[in-house]
N, C-alpha and C positions, 0 to 999 in steps of 0.2 A: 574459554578463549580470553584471557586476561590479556593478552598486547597483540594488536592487528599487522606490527612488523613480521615483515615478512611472509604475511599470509595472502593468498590469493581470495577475493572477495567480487561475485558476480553481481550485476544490480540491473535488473528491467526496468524500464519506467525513467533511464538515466537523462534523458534530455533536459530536463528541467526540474524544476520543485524540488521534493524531500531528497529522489533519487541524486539528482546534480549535488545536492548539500554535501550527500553522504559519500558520494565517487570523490570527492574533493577532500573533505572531512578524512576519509582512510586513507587517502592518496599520501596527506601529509602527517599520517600515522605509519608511513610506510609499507602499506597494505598495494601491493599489484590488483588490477580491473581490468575484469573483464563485461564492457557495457554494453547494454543493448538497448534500441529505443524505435520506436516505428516511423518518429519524427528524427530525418538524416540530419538535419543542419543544430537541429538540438543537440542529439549527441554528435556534433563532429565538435560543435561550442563547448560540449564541456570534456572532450577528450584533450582541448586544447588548453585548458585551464587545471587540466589534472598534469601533464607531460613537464618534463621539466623539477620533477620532485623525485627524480632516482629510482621511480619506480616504473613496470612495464606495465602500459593500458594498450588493450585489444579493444574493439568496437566492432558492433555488427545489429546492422535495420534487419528488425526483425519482427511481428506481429505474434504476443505471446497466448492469443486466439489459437495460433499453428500449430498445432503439436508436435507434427515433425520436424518442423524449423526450431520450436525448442530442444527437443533432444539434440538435433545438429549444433547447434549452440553449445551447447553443455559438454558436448563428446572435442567441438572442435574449441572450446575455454581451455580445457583437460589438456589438449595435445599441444595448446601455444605455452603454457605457463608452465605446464607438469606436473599440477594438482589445483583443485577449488574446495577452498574450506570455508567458505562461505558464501549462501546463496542468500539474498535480499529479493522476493518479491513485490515489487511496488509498483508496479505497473497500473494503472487504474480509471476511470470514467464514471462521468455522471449521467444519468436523467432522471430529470426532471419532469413528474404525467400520473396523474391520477392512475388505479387499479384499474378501471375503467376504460380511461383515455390509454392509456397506453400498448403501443402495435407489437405483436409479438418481434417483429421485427428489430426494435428499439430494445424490447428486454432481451430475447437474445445478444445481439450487439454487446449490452453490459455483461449479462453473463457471463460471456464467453470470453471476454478480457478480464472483470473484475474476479470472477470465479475460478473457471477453467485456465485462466494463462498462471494462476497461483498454484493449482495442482501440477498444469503438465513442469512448471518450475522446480516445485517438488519432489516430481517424480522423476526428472529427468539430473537433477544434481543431487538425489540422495546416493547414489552409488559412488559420486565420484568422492562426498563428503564421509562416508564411510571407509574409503581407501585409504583418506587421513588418517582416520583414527580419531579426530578435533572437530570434525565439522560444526556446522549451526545454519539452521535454517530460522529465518525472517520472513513471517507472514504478515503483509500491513493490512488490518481489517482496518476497522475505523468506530468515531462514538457512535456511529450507527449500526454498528454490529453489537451494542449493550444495547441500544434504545428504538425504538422503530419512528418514524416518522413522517407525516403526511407529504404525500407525493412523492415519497421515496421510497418504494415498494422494491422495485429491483435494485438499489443500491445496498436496503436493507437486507434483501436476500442474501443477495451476495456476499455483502459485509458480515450477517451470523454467518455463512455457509462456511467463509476461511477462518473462522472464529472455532467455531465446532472442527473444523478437519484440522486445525494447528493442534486445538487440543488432545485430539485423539491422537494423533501422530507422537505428538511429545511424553504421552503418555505409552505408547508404545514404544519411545525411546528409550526411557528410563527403565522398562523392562527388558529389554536387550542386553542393555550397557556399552556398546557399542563405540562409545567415544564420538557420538550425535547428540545435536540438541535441537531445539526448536522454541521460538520465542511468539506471541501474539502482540502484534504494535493497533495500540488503539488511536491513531491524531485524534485531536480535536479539529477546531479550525485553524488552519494550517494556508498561507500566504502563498499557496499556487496557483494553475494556470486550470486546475480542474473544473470549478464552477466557473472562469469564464468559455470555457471550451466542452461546455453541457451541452448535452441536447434537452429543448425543452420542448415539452408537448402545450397545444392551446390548452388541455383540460386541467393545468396546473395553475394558471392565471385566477382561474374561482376560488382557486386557494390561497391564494396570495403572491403569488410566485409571476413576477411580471418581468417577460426574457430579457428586454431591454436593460435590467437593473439584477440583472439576477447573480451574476459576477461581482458588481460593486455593491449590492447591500453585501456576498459575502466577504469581500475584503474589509467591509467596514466591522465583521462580525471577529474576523480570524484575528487570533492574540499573538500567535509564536508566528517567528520566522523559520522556514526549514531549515536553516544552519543552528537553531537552537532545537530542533524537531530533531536532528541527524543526531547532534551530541546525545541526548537523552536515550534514542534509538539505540547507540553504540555502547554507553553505558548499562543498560537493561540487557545487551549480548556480554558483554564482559561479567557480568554479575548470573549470567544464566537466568533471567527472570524468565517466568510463565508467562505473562503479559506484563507489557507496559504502559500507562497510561501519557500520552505526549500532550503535554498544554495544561493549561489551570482548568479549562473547559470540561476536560477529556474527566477530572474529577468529579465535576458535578453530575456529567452524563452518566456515571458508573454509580453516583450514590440516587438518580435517580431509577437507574435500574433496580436499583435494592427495594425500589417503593412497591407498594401491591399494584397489581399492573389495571387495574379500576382505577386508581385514584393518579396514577400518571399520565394516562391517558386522556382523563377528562381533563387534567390541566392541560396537555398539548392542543386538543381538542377547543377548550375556551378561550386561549392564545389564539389560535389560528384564526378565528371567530373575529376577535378585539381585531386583528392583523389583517381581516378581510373587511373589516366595516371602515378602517381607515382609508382604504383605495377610494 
């Protein structure tokens, strides 16, 4: 997919952050949107900010938890536009809770948006992507899908789990031949609303993780803006890469994955330490 004109391009997760950047970003690459986002007044903000660029944006509240409501989405993107050649899932959440502390509750919750709302996305736009002939699928894992890290048990699930199922998918593409592709987006720290809008459990706090500040230490951490996270996103689909790394971050996180996983871990591990004894 070397030029987004003209092409039809779905995005979850569209109310704000990476998602907004990037409905905005294609809007004025002349890419038509079809967006969906759980938060209304989010996405009706940035349908409003795409309109007006000659191209035609649908929107539809929708929780990509549903599975049903995403196929309905996908079938009813299909029938406004007359094809989707590209599906972006980005959809996503945190929390923040020890292995321990944390209620199954809360980790299903993540799960089943940051996981499951990525497959049923998958599954429910690779038929229509296929009808192109062009398609590409966008799975956003994250640097915590190369690296594991404390108190983030279910994030890191998650995050390998669309890591591993992007891979295998893409790998089943290219066997095909099909005229599909599929990309893995790794952010680093990335200037959205996600860490203010975590859930955090008490058993996180022993770690360091104190909820009050847990948003603004990561704002003070994150380097890219999503409109710079989006361009590099759309780049890595134009060029067909297997994964992209987003941010200066997202490199270090990947070369510490390359480390023996003994000697990574005890530095996260004696960080965390130093990071707890200054509370």
């Amino acid at each position: 997919m070397k030029s987004f004109r003209g092409k039809v391009a779905a995005i979850t997760g569209a109310g704000s952050g990476i998602g907004r950047a990037l409905a905005e970003e294609l809007a004025r690459r002349g890419a038509h949107l079809a967006l969906s986002d759980i938060d209304e007044v989010g996405l009706a903000e940035t349908v409003s900010l795409c309109e007006g660029l000659d191209v035609k944006v649908t929107s539809t509240v929708l929780d990509v938890a549903d599975k049903d409501a995403m196929f309905a989405w996908a079938d009813q993107a299909a029938d406004e536009h007359g094809d989707v050649h590209l599906i972006i899932n980005n959809a996503g959440v945190d929390l923040s809770a020890t292995v321990e502390g944390a209620s199954y509750d809360d980790f299903e919750w993540l799960m089943n948006i940051n996981f499951w709302g990525v497959v049923h996305g998958t599954k429910a736009f690779l038929p229509h992507l296929r009808a192109t002939g062009q398609g590409h699928v966008v799975n956003i894992s994250s640097v915590f899908g190369l690296v594991s890290i404390p108190t983030q048990s279910a994030y890191n699930a998650a995050k390998f789990g669309v890591r591993g199922f992007t891979d295998a998918l893409r790998i089943e593409l290219d066997i095909q031949q099909c005229g599909v592709s599929a990309t893995t987006i790794h952010p680093g720290g990335i200037k959205t609303n996600i860490a203010r809008n975590a859930r955090i459990d008490d058993s996180a706090s022993a770690f360091g993780d104190d909820p009050a500040e847990f948003g603004t230490e990561f704002d003070k951490l994150a380097r890219t803006t999503p409109e710079k996270a989006a361009h590099q996103i759309l780049r890595a689909v134009s060029r067909n890469r297997r994964r992209a790394l987003i941010g200066p971050d997202a490199v270090v996180f990947d070369l510490a994955s390359r480390l023996p996983a003994g000697l990574y871990q005890r530095l996260l591990a004696a960080g965390a330490r130093r990071n707890m004894s200054k509370r």
